[in-house]
N, C-alpha and C positions, 0 to 999 in steps of 0.2 A: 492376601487376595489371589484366586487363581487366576491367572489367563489364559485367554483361549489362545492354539496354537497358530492360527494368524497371526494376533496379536505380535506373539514370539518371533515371528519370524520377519514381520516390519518392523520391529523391531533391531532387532539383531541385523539385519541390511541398512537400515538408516546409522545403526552405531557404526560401524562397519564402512559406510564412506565419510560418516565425518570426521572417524578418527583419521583416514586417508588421505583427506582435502588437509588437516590441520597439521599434518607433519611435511609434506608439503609446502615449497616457497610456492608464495601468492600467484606467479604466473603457470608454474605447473600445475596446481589445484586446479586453475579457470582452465587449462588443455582436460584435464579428466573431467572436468562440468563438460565442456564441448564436448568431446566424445561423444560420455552418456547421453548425452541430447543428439546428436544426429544420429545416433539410433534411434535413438524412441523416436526419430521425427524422421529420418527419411529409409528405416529398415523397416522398426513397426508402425511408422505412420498413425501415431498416437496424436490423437484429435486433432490432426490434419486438416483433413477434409474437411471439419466445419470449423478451423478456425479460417480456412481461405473463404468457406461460404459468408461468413460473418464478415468479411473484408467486401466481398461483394455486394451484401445489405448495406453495406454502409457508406460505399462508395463506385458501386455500379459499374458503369463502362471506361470510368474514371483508371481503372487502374485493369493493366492485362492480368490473363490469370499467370504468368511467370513474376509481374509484380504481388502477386497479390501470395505466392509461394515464396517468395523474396521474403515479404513483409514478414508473415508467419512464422518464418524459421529464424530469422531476427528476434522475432518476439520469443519464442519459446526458446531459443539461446540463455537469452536473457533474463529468462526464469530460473534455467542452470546455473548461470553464473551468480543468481542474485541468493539461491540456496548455497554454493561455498562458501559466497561472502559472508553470509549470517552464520555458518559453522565457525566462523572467524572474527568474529564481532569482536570476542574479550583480545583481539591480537591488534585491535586498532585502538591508536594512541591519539589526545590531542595533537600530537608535534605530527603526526601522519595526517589526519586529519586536516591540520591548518595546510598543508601542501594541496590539496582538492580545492577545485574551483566552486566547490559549494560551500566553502568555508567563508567567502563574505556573505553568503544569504544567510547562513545561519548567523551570524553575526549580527546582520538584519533583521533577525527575530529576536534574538540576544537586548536589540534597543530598542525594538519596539514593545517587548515585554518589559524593559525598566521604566518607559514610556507612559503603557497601557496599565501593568499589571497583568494577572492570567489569559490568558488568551488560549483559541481552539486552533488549532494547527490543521489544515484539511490537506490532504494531497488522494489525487487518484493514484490507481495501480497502473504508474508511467516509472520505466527506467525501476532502481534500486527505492521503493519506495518505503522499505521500513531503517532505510539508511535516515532520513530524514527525523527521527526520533531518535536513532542513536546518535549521528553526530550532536543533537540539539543537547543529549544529558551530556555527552564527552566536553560542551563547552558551559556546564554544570549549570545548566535549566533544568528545576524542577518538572521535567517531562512523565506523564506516563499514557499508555494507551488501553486499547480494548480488546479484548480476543475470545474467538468463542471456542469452547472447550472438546477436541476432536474427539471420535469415537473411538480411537485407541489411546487409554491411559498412560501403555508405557513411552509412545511419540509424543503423546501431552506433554507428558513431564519432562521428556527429553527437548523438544523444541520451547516450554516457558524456560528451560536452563539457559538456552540461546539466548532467546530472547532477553533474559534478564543479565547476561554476562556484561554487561556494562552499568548494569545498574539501574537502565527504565524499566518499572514496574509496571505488570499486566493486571490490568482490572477483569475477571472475566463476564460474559456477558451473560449474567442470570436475572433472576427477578429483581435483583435489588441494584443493577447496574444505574437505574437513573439517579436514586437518593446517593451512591456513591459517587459518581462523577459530579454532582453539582456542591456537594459538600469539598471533596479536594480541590473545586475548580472556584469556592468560595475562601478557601486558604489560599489562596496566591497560587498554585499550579496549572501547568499547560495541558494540555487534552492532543494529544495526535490520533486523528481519523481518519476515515478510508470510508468518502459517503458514495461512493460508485457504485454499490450493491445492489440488488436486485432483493427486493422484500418479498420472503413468501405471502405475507398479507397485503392486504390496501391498504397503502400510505399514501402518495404524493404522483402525481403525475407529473415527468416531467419531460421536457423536451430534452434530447440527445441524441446523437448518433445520429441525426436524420429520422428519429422515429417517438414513441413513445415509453420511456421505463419510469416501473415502478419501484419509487425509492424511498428509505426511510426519512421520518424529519429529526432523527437526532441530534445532528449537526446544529442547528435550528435552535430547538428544541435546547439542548445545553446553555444553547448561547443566552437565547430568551430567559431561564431560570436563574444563568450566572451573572446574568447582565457582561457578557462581555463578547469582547468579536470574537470573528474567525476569520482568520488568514490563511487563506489559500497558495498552496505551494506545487512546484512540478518540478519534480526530479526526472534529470535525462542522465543514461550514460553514455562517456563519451568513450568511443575503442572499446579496450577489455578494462580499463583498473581503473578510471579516473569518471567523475560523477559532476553533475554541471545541477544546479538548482536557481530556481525563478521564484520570485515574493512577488504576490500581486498585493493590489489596494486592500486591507481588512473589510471584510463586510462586516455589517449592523442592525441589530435588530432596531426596529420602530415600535415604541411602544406605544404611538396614537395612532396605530390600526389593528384592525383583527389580529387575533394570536395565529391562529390558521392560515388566514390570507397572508399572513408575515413571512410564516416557516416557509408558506410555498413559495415566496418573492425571494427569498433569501437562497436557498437548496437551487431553486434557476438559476440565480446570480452564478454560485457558485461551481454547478452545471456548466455552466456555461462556459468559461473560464477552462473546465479541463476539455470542453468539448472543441474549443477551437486550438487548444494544444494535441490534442490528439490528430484532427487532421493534420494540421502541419506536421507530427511525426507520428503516423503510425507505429513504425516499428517498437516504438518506446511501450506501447500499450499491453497488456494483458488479453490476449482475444480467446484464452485456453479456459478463460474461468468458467467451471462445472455451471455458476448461475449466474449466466450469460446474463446481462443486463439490462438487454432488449427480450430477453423473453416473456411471458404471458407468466400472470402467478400460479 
């Protein structure tokens, strides 16, 4: 298959720093995350500017604009740092693993799955959030997740290698994604998802942020077809190397009301939940994402 010379050359720069972050001990890797990132955030001031306006939508006269620059450069740090980590994923071990302060929550889900049975693992994009899936298979939960397939083939392939260097499998997100998540999720497996998205179509209204986003009800949706919960999670990082996570109560679907009225009771619940963890830590949050969550479809 040919590729086009873009392609080659994001390419060839993503190999290129991963193989650099990965020869690299763990705290020099996170100095050359830093770097790269205060460049791209205080030379080329790469979505800067609307990620502090989106800090002002959503929390007003509440926060100055130096906090609200503060927050920003926190946030987008931490997207640096949260890409060498995943360059490094097959270099974390249970026995590293159990030294992190999110090794009792995971633990937590570890009994509440021998408990439950399959369960949907929800977290927003707070702190290290696809740490959350990988520590859950390193403590050997049948985990896998969802991902949608990027426009360049040879970063696809390269970032599912990531992703999968531990051994959770990525389902990705085509036409047949619902018969396959409710079939593994009828076998005994866990589901980790990231329902903080922003639906190009009409789905779900829901309250967040102080505003209105339109969000999908797959979350929902899985759970109603699997009969089974979702446990909502938030990952924060703490410093540069160490990860802290919180287990809230499992929501549940109702099967003696509307299927509709359900998903949407359920997706607020859940809503909710990251919504009142996000004010209390901004910083932790994603405010860089291209489909901003409050925007219009």
């Amino acid at each position: 298959m040919k590729h086009r010379p873009k392609h080659l050359v994001e390419y060839v720069l993503l190999r290129g720093l991963v193989g650099m972050v990965r020869i690299l001990p763990l705290r020099g890797a996170l100095v050359l995350g830093w770097l790269i990132g205060a460049v791209f955030f205080f030379v080329c001031r790469y979505r800067r500017t609307k990620a502090a306006a989106r800090l002002g939508e959503v929390f007003g006269d509440r926060l100055t604009e130096k906090e609200r620059q503060r927050i920003a450069w926190l946030s987008f740090r931490n997207i640096c740092f949260n890409a060498v980590e995943a360059a490094r994923f097959d270099k974390l071990t249970p026995e590293k693993m159990k030294r992190m302060p999110l090794y009792k929550a995971i633990d937590q889900v570890h009994q509440t799955y021998k408990a439950e049975g399959p369960l949907i693992v929800a977290t927003a994009h707070m702190g290290n959030w696809d740490l959350a899936g990988v520590a859950s298979k390193l403590d050997n939960l049948p985990i896998f997740s969802i991902a949608r397939r990027q426009k360049n083939p040879l970063t696809d392939a390269l970032l599912n290698r990531m992703r999968n260097a531990t051994g959770m499998e990525v389902v990705l997100n085509d036409s047949r994604v619902l018969q396959t998540v409710v079939r593994r999720l009828k076998k005994g497996e866990i589901l980790a998802i990231l329902p903080d998205v922003r639906s190009k179509t009409e789905a779900l209204s829901i309250d967040f942020l102080g505003g209105k986003a339109n969000l999908g009800a797959g979350a929902a949706l899985f759970a109603q077809m699997a009969h089974c919960p979702i446990v909502p999670v938030v990952l924060t990082r703490r410093g540069w190397t160490q990860h802290d996570c919180q287990i809230f109560d499992p929501i549940s679907s109702n099967p003696d009301i509307d299927k509709k009225e359900d998903r949407l009771r359920v997706i607020q619940e859940l809503v909710s939940i990251f919504n009142a963890e996000i004010l209390n830590t901004p910083e932790q949050y994603f405010w860089f994402n291209k489909r901003w969550v409050l925007d219009p479809i």
